[in-house]
C-alpha positions as CSV (number, residue, x, y, z in Angstrom):
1,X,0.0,0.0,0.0
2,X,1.4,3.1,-1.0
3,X,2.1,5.8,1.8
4,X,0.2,8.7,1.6
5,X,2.4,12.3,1.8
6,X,2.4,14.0,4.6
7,X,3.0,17.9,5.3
8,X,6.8,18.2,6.6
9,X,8.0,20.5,9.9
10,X,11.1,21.5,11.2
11,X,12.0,22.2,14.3
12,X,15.4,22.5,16.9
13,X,17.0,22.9,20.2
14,X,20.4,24.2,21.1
15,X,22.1,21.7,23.4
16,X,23.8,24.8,25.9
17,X,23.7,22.7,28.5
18,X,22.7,19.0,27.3
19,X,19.5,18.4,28.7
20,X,16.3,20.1,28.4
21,X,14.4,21.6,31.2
22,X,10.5,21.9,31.9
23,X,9.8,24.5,29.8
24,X,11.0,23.1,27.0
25,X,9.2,19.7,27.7
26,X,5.5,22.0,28.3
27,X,6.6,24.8,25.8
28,X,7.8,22.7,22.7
29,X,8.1,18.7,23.0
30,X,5.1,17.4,24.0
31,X,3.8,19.6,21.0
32,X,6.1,17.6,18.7
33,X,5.0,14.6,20.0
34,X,1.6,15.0,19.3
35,X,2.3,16.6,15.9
36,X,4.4,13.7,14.6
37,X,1.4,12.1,14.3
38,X,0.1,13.8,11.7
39,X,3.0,15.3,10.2
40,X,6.9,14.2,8.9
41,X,8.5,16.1,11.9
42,X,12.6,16.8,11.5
43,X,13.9,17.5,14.6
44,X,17.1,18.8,14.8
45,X,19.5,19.8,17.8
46,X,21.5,22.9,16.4
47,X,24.8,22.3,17.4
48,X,26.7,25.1,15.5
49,X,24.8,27.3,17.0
50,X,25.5,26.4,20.2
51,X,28.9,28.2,19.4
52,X,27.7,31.7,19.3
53,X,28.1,31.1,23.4
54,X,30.3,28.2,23.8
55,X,32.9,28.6,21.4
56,X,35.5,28.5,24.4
57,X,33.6,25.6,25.4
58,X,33.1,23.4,22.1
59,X,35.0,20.3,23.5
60,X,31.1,19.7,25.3
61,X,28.8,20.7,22.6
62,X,28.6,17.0,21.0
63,X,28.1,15.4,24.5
64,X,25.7,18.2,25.6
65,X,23.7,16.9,22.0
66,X,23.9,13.3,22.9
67,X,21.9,14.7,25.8
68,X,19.0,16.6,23.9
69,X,18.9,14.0,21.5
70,X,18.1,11.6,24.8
71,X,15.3,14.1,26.2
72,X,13.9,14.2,22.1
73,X,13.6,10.5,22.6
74,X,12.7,10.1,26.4
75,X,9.6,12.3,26.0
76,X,7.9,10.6,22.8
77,X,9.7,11.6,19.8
78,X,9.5,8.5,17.8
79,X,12.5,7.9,15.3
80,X,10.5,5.2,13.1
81,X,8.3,8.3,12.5
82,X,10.4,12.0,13.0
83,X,14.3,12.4,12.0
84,X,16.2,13.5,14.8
85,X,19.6,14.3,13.8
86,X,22.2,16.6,14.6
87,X,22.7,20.1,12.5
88,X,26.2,19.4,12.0
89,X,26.1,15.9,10.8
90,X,24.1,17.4,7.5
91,X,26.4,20.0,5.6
92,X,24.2,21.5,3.6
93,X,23.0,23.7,6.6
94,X,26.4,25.2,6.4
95,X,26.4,25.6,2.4
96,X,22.7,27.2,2.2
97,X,24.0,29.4,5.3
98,X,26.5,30.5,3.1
99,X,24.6,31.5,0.2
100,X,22.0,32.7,2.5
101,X,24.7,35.3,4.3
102,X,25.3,36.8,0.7
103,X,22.0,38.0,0.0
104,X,20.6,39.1,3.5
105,X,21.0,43.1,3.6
106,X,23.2,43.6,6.9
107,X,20.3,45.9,7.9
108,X,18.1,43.0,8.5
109,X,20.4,41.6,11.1
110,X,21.4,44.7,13.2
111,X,17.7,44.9,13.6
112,X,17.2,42.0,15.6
113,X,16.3,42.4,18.8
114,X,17.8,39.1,20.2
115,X,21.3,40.0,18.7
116,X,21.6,42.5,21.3
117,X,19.8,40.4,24.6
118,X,22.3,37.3,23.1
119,X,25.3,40.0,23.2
120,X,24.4,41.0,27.1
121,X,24.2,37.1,27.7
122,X,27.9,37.0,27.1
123,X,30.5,35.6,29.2
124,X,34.2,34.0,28.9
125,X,36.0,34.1,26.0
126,X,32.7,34.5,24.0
127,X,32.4,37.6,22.1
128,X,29.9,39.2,19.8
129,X,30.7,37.4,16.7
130,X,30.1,37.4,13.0
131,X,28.4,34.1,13.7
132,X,26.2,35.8,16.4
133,X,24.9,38.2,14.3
134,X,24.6,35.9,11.7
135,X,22.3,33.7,13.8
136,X,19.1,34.6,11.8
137,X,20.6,33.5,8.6
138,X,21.9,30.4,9.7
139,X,18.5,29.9,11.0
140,X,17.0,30.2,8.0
141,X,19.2,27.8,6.2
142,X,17.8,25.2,9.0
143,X,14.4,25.8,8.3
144,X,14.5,26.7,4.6
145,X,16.6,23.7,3.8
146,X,13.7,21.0,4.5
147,X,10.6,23.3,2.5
148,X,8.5,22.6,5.1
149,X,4.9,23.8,5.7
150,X,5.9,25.1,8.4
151,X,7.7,25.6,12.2
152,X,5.8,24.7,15.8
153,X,5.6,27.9,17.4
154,X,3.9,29.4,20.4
155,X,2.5,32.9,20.1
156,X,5.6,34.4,21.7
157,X,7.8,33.0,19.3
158,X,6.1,34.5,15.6
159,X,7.7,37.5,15.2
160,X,11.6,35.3,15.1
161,X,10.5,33.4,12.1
162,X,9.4,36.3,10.4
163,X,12.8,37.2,9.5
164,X,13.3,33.5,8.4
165,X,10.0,34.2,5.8
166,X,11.9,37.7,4.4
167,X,14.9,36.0,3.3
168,X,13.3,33.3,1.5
169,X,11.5,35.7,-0.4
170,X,14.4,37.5,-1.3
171,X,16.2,35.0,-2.3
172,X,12.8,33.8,-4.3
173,X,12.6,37.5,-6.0
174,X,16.3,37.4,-6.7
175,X,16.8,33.7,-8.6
176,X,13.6,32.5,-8.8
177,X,10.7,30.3,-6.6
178,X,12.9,27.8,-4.7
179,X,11.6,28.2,-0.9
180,X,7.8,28.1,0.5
181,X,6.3,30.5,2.2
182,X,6.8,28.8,5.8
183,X,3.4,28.5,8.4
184,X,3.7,29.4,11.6
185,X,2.0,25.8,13.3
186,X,0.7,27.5,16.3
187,X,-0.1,26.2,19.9
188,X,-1.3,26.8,23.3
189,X,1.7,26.5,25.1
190,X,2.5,27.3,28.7
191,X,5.7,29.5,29.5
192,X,6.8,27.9,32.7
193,X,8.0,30.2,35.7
194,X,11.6,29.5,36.7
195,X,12.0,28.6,40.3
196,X,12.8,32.8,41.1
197,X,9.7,34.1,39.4
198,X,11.3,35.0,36.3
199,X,11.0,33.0,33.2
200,X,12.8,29.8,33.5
201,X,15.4,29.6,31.7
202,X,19.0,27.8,31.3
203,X,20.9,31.4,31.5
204,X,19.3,32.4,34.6
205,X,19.9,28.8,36.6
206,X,16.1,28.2,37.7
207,X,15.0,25.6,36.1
208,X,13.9,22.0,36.7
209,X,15.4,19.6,34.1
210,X,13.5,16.6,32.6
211,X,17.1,14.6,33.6
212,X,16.6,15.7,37.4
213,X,16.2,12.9,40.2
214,X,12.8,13.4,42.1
215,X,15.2,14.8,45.1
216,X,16.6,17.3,42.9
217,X,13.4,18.3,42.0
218,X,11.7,18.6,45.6
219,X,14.7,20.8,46.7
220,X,14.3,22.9,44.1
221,X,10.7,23.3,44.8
222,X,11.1,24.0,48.4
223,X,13.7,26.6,47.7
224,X,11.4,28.1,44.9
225,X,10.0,32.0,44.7
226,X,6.2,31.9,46.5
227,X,4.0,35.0,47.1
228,X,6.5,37.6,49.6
229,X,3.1,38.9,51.2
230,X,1.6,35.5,52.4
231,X,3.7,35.4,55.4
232,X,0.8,32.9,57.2
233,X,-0.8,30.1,56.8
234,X,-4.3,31.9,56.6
235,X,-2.7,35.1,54.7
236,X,-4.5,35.6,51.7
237,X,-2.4,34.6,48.5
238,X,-1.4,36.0,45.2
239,X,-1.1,32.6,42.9
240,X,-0.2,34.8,39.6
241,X,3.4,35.4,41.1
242,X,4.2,32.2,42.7
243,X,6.8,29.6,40.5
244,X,5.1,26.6,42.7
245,X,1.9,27.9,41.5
246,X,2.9,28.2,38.3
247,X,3.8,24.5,38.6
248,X,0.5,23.1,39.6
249,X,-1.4,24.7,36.7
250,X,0.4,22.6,34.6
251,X,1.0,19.2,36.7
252,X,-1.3,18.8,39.5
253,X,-5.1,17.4,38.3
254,X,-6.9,19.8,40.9
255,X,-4.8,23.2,40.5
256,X,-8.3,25.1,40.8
257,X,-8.6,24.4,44.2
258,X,-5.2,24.3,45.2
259,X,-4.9,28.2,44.2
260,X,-8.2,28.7,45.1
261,X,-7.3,27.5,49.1
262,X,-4.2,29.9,48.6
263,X,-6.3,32.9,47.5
264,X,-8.4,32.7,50.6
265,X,-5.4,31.7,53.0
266,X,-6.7,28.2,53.3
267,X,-3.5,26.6,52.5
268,X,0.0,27.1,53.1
269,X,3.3,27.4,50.9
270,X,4.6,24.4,52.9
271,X,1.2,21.9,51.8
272,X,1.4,23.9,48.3
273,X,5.1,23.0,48.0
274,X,5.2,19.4,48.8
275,X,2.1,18.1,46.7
276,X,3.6,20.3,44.0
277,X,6.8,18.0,44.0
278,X,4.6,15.2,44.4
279,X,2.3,16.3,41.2
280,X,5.6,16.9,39.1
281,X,7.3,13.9,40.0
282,X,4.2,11.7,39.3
283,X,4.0,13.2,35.8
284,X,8.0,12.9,34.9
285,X,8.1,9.6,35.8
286,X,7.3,7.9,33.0
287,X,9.6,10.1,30.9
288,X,12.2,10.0,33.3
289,X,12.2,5.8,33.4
290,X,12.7,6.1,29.3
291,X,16.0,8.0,29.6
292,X,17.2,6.3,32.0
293,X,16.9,3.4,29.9
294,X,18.5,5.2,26.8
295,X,21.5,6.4,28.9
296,X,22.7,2.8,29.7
297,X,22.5,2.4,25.9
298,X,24.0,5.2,24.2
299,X,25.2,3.8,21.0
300,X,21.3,3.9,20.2
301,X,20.6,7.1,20.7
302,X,23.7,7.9,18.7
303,X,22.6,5.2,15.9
304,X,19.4,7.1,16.0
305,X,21.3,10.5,15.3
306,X,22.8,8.6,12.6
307,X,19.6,7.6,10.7
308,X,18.3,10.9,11.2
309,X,20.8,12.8,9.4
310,X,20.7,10.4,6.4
311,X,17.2,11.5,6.5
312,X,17.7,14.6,6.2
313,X,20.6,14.9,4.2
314,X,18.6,12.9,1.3
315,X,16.2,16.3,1.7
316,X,18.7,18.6,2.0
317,X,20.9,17.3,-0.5
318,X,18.0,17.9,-3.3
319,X,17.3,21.5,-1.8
320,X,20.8,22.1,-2.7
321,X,20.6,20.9,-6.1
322,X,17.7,23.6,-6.8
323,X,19.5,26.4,-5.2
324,X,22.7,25.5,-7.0
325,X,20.5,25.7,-10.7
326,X,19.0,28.8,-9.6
327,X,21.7,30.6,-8.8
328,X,23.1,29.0,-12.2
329,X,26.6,27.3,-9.7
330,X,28.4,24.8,-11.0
């Protein structure tokens, strides 16, 4: 029976820090996971640009990948169905980067307004490079290179594939229609408070990793940010502020009356902490049983990466065919 086409996406991690934290699990992969059902989903963990922060660190970027690669895998991303593969195993990112980088007006890139919150970021031996401000291009090459329909976003993220759409169509307008006009695949997703009320985040050190032991994650929680005026027990409390919360709305079953109790000082931080760590546990567990398993057996996961990238580099390698006959290369 022949297999019916399905509409391709494209989507990526950078492995910073080699494992993913909650708010990338809530925020992007359990999207993926549910999208690979109906679409051909390439995932890719985008190693060179990793280096735009860590290039006096690179020695760690291919473990750190082994690492997403295992989260990808530990919270449903099914390699019989979605490519997973590493950026820097398929060349062609580089090459389309390359002919990308010579039609982009410079203007377009000073613009940006993560270039300069990236530059403030900062620290080491790390500068503000050519490959920093160049981020938007190469990120285009990742994206462009598979046609897809289109990118999983949230709301928050539309306006930074915008960019991505603007130098497709140049290049379109300049040598002819190569690239799509990319979709932005929206979806409701969460963005998950970092355990000091800010947004959590790998940079700021506040987050609670998928790879964390339940311990780990209870002393996190119990360290975490709760409302500064709810002093008592029976102290009426401000849920919109409070990381723990935050957490319940997304893992505990009964969150209404959890927050509910803490608006009318019914409940303490103490009770709200500790079934918070049990509601989070509870729900990692299964994902955190998988990677377990897949880090005993790491020459899967990096057979996996393997398959991927011959994957994608069957699609990228015909991309680059068209671009090279547009641009009438040799």
């Amino acid at each position: 029976m022949k297999r019916v086409s399905r509409k391709r996406l494209l989507s990526g991690m950078q492995p910073t820090q080699g494992k993913l934290h909650l708010g990338n699990l809530e925020g992007a992969l359990r999207n993926w996971v549910n999208l690979q059902e109906e679409y051909d989903l390439f995932c890719c963990v985008v190693d060179w640009h990793a280096l735009t922060t860590m290039i006096d660190h690179s020695g760690e970027i291919y473990e750190n990948s082994i690492g997403v690669a295992t989260d990808y895998l530990a919270a449903g991303i099914d390699p019989d169905r979605s490519a997973i593969f590493l950026q820097s195993q398929v060349k062609e990112h580089a090459e389309l980067y390359l002919l990308f980088s010579m039609c982009t007006p410079l203007g377009w890139l000073e613009r940006v307004p993560t270039y300069k919150e990236k530059r403030e970021l900062l620290t080491g031996y790390a500068d503000a490079s050519h490959g920093l401000l160049g981020y938007p291009v190469l990120q285009a090459a990742d994206i462009l290179l598979y046609k897809p329909y289109g990118v999983p976003v949230g709301k928050d993220q539309v306006p930074h594939l915008e960019l991505t759409r603007e130098i497709g169509r140049r290049f379109n307008y300049l040598f002819g229609n190569v690239f799509p006009e990319i979709q932005n695949v929206l979806s409701e997703t969460p963005s998950m408070m970092g355990m000091d009320g800010r947004k959590m985040s790998k940079s700021y050190d506040n987050a609670i990793y998928i790879a964390d032991t339940p311990d780990e994650t209870a002393m996190k929680i119990m360290k975490a940010f709760t409302d500064p005026l709810k002093i008592r027990k029976d102290d009426p409390g401000h849920p919109e502020g409070c990381a723990v919360c935050d957490l319940h709305t997304v893992y505990n079953p009964n969150y209404v009356l959890a927050l509910e109790e803490c608006r009318q000082g019914l409940r303490g931080c103490v009770q709200n902490k500790r079934e918070c760590i049990e509601s989070v546990n509870e729900a990692l567990a299964p994902i955190r049983a998988r990677r377990r398993v897949l880090e005993q057996d790491r020459g899967h996961v990096v057979d996996i990466l393997a398959a991927g990238a011959e994957k994608a580099r069957a699609v990228a390698s015909e991309t680059m065919k068209e671009v090279r006959i547009a641009m009438g290369l040799p």
